[in-house]
MIVEX-523970 format. One line per 4 residues: number of its first residue (from 0); their letters; for each residue x, y, z of N, C-alpha, C. Coordinates in Angstrom, 3 decimals, decimal comma, always signed. Layout:
% residues N
NUM = a = X Y Z X Y Z X Y Z | ...
//
This chain:
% residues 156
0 = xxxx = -5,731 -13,435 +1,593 -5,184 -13,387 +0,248 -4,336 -14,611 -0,058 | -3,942 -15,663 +0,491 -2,784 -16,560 +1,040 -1,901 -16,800 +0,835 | -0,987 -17,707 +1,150 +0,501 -17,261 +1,454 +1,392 -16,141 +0,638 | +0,954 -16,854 -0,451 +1,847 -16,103 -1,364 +0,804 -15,070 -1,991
4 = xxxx = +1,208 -14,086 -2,909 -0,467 -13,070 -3,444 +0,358 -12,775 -4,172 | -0,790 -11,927 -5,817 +0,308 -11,225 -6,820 +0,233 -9,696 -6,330 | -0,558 -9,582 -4,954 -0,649 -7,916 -5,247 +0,387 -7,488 -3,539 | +0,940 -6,737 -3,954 +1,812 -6,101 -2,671 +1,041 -5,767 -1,217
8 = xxxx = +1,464 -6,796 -0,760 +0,154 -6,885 +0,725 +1,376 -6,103 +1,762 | +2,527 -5,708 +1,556 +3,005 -5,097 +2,227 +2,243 -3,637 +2,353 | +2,283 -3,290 +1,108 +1,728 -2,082 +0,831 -0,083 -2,127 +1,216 | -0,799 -3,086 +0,978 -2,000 -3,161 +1,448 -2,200 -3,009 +2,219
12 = xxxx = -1,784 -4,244 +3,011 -2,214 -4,897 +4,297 -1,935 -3,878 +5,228 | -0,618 -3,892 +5,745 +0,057 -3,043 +6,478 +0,050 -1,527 +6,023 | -0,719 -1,074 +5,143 -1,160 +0,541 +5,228 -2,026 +1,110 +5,590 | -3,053 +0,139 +5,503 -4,367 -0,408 +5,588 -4,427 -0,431 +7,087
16 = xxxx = -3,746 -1,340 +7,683 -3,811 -1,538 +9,269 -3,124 -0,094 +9,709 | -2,216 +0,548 +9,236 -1,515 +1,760 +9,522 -2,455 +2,999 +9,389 | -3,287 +2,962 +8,764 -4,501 +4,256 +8,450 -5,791 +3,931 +9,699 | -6,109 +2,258 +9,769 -7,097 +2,397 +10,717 -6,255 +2,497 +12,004
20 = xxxx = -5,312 +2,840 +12,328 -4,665 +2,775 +13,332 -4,118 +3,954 +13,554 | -4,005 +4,750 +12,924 -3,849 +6,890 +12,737 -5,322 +7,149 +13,514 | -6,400 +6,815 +12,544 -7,213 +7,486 +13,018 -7,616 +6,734 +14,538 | -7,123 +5,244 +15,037 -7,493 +5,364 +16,324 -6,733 +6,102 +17,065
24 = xxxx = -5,035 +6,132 +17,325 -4,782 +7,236 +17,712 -4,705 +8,664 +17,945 | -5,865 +9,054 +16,707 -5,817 +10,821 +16,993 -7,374 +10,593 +17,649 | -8,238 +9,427 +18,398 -9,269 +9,724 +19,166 -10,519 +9,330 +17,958 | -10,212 +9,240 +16,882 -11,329 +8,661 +15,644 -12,012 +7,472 +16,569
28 = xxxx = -13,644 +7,366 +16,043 -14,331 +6,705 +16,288 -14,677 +5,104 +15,548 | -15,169 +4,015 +15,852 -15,301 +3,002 +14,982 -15,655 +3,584 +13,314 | -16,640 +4,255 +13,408 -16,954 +4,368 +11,761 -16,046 +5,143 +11,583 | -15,115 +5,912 +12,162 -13,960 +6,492 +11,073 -13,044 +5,591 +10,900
32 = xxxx = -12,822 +4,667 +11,744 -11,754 +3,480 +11,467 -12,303 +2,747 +10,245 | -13,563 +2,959 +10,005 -14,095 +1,963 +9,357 -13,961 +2,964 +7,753 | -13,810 +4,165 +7,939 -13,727 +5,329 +6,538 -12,074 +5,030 +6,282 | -11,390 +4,791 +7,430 -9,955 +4,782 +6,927 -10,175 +3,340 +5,946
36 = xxxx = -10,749 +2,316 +6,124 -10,115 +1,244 +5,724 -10,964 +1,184 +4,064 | -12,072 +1,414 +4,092 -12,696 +1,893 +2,979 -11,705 +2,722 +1,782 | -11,095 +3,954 +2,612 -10,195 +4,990 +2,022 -9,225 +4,069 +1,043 | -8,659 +3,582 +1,911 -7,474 +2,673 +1,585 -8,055 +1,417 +0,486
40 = xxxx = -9,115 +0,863 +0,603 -9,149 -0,008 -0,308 -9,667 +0,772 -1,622 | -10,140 +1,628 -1,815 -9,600 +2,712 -2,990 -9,010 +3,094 -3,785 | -7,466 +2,971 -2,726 -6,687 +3,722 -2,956 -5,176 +2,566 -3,759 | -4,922 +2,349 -2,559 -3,608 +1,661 -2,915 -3,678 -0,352 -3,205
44 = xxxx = -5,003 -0,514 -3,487 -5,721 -2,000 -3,927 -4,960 -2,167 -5,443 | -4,486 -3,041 -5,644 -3,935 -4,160 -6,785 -3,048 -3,542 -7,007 | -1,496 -2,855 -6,164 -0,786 -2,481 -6,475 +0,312 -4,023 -6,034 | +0,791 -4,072 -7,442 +1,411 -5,631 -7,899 +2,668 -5,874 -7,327
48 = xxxx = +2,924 -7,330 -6,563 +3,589 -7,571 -6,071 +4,815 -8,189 -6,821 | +6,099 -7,923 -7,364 +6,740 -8,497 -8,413 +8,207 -8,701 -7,780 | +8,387 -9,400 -6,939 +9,138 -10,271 -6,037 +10,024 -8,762 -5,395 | +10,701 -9,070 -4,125 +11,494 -8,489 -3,016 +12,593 -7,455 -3,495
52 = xxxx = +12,317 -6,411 -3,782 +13,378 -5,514 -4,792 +13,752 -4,045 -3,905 | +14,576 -3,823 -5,017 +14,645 -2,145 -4,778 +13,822 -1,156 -4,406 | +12,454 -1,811 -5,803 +11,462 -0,434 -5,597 +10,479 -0,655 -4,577 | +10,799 -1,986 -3,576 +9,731 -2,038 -2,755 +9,832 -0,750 -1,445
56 = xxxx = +10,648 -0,084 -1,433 +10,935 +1,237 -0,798 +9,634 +2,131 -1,100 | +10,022 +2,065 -2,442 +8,936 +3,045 -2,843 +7,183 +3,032 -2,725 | +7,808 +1,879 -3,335 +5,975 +0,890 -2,531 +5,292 +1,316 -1,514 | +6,579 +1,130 -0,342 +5,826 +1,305 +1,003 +5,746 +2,731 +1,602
60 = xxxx = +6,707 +3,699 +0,648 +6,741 +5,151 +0,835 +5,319 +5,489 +0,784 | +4,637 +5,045 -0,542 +3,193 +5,165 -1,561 +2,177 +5,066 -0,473 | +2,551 +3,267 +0,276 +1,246 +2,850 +1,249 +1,317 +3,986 +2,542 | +2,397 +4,758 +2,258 +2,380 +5,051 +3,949 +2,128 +6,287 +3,929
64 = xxxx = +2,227 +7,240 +2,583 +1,328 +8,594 +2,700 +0,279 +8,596 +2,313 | +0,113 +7,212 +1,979 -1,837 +7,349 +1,470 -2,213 +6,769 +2,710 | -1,902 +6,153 +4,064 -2,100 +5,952 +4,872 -2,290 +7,083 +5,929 | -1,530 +7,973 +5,541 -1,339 +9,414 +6,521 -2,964 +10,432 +5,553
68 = xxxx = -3,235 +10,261 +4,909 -4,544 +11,073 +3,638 -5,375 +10,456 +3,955 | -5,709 +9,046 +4,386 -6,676 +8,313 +4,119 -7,562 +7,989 +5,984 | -6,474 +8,353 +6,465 -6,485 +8,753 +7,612 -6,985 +9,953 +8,393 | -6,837 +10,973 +7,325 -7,255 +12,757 +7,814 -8,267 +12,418 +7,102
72 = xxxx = -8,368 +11,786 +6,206 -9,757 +11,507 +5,078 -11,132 +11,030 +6,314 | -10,426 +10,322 +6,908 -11,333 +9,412 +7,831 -11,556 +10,538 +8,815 | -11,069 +10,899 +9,493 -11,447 +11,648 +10,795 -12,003 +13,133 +10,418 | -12,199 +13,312 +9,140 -13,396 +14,511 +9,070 -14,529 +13,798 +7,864
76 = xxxx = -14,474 +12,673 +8,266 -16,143 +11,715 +8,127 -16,179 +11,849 +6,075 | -14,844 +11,634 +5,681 -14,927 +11,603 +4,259 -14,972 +10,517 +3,579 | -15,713 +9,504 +3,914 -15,163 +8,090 +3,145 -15,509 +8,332 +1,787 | -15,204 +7,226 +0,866 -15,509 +6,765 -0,107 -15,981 +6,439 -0,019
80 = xxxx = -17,156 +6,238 -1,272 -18,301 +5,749 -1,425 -18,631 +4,127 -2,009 | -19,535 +3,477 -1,633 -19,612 +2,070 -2,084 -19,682 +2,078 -3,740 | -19,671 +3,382 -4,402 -19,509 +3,078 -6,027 -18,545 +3,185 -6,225 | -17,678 +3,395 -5,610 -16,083 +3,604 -6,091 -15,088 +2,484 -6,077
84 = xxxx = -15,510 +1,783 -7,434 -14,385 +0,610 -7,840 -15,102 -0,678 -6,382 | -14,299 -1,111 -5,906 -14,275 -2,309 -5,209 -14,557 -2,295 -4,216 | -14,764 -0,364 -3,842 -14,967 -0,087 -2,253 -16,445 -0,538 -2,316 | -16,796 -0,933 -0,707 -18,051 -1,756 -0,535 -19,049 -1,287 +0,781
88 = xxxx = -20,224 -1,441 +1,177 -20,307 -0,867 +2,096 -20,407 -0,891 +3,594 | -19,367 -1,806 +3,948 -19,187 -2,128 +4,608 -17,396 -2,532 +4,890 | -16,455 -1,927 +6,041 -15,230 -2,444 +5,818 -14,624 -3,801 +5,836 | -15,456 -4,628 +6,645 -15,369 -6,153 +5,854 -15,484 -6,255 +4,797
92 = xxxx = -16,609 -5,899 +4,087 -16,461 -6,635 +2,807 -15,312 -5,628 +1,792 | -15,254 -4,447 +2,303 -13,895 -4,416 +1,134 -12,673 -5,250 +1,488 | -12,401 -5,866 +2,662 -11,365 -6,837 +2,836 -11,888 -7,782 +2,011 | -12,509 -8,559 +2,390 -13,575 -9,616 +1,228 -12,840 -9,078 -0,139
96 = xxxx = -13,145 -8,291 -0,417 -13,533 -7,407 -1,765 -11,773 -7,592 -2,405 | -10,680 -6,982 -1,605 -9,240 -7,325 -1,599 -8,951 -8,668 -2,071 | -9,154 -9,136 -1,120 -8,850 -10,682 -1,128 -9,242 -11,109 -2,504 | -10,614 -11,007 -2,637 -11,078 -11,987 -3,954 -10,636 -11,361 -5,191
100 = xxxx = -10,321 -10,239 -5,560 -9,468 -9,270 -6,147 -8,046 -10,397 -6,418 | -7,587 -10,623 -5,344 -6,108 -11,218 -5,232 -5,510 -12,462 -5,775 | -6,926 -13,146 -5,152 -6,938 -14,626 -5,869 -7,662 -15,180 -6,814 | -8,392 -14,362 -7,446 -9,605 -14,320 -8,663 -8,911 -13,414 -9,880
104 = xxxx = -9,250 -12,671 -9,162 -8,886 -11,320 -10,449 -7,183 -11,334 -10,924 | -6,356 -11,708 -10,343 -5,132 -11,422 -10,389 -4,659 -13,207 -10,207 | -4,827 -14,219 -11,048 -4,155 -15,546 -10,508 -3,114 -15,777 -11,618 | -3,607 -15,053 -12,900 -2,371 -15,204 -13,587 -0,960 -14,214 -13,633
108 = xxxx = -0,774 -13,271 -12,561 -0,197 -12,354 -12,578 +1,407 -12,570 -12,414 | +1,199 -13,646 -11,563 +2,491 -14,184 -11,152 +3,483 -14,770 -12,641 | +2,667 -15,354 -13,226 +3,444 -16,191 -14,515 +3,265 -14,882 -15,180 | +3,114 -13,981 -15,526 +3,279 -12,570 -16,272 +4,505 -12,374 -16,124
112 = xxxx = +4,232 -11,678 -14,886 +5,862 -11,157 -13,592 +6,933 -11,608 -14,585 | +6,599 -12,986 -14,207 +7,802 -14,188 -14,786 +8,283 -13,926 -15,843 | +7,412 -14,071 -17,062 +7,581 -14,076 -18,009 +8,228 -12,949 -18,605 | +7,648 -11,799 -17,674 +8,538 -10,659 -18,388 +10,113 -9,952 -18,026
116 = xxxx = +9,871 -10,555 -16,901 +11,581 -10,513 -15,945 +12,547 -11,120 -16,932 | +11,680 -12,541 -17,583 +12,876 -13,540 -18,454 +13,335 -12,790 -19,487 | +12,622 -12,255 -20,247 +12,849 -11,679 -21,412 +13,163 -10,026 -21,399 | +13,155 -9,704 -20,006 +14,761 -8,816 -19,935 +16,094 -9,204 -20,271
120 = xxxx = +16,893 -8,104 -20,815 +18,202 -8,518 -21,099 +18,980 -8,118 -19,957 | +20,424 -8,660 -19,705 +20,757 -8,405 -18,173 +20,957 -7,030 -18,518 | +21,231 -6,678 -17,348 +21,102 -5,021 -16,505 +22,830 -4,746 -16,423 | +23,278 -3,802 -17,294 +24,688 -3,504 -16,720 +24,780 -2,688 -15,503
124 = xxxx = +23,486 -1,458 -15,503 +23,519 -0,949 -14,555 +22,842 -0,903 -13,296 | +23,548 -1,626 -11,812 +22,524 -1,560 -11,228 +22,585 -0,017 -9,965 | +21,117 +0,063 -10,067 +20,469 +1,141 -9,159 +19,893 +0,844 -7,977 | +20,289 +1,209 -7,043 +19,673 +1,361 -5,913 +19,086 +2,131 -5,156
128 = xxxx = +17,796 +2,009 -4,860 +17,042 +3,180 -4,489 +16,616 +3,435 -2,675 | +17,162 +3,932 -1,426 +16,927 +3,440 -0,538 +15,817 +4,340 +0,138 | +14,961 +4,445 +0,599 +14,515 +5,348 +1,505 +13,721 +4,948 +3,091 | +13,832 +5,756 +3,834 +14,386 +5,606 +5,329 +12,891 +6,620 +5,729
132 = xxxx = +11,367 +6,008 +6,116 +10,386 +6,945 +6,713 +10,139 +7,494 +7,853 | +10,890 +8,290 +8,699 +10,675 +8,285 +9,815 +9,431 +8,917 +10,446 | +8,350 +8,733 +11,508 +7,018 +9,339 +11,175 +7,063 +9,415 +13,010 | +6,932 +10,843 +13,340 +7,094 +11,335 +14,587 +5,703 +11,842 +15,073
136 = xxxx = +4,760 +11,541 +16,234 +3,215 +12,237 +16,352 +3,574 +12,429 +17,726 | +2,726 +13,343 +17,697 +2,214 +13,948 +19,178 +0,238 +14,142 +19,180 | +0,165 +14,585 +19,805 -1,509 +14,683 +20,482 -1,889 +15,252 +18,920 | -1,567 +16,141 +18,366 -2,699 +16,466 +17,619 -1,840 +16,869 +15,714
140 = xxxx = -0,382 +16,151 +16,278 +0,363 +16,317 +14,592 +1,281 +15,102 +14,629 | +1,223 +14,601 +12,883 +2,069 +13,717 +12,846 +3,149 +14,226 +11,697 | +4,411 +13,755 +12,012 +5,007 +14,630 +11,119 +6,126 +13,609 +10,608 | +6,176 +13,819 +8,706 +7,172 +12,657 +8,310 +8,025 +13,174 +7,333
144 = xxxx = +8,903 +12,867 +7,676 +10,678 +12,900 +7,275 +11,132 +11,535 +6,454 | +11,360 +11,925 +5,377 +12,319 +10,808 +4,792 +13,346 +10,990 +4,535 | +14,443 +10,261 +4,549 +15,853 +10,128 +3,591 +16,346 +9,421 +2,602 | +15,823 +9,956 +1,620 +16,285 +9,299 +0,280 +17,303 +9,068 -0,396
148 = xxxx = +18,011 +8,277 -0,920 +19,472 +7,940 -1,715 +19,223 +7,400 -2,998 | +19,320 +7,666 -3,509 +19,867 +6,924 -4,927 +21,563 +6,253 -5,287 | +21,567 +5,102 -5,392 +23,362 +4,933 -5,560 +23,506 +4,030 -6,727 | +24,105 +4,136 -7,677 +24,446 +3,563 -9,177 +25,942 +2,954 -9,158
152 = xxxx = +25,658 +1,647 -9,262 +27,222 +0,650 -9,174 +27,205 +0,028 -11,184 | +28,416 +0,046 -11,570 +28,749 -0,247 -12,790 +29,235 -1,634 -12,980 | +29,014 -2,301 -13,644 +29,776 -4,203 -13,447 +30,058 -4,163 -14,938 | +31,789 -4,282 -14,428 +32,787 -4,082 -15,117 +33,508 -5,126 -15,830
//
């Protein structure tokens, strides 16, 4: 996608690698690794990257239970199908498929971002949103706990 991308490769990339990597640990086979990654490019593909924030919490909350779905998706042989949007049939080429998505489809996204951040007015109030995933497995359950906060500071 390179260096820089407009679409949240935190949330991609690394959910993406986190789902084919569920189903290798619960004993899934290549083609279910290969249904997780399919799943995932489905799922959480062109979700927009709009610089290092608050809500990137949430972001990665998003990539990481569609990673835990896309994952059970995979290991009872459910992929998505090659008509569905960008998914392809083969899990290379939906990486392919990502990528050119990233730097084709999405090149003006960045000067958008921009443009619309500017023409916000400042923020009196800022919010902070934190959350904390903790994700515990054993042989045959994975089990996830979050801790969420919300905290609101006033500038006076």
């Amino acid at each position: 996608m390179g260096k820089l991308s407009p679409m949240c490769t935190c949330v991609m990339a690394s959910s993406t690698a986190c789902s084919a990597a569920l189903v290798y640990m619960f004993g899934g086979n290549k083609e279910q690794i290969g249904y997780a990654i399919k799943n995932m490019t489905g799922t959480v593909t062109g979700m927009i990257c709009d610089g290092g924030k608050v809500g990137c919490s949430l972001k990665v909350t998003t990539g990481t239970v569609s990673a835990l779905l896309c994952a059970k998706a995979a290991l009872n042989n459910a992929p998505l199908k090659k008509s569905d949007g960008i998914v392809a049939k083969t899990p290379e080429k939906c990486i392919q498929n990502m990528a050119y998505l990233s730097k084709v489809g999405m090149k003006d996204v960045d000067t958008t971002i921009v443009e619309i951040m500017e023409k916000k007015k400042s923020v009196e109030n800022d919010l902070r949103f934190y959350c904390n995933i903790y994700i515990f497995s054993s042989i045959n359950r994975i089990t996830f706990r979050t801790n969420c906060t919300l905290t609101k500071s006033l500038t006076l």
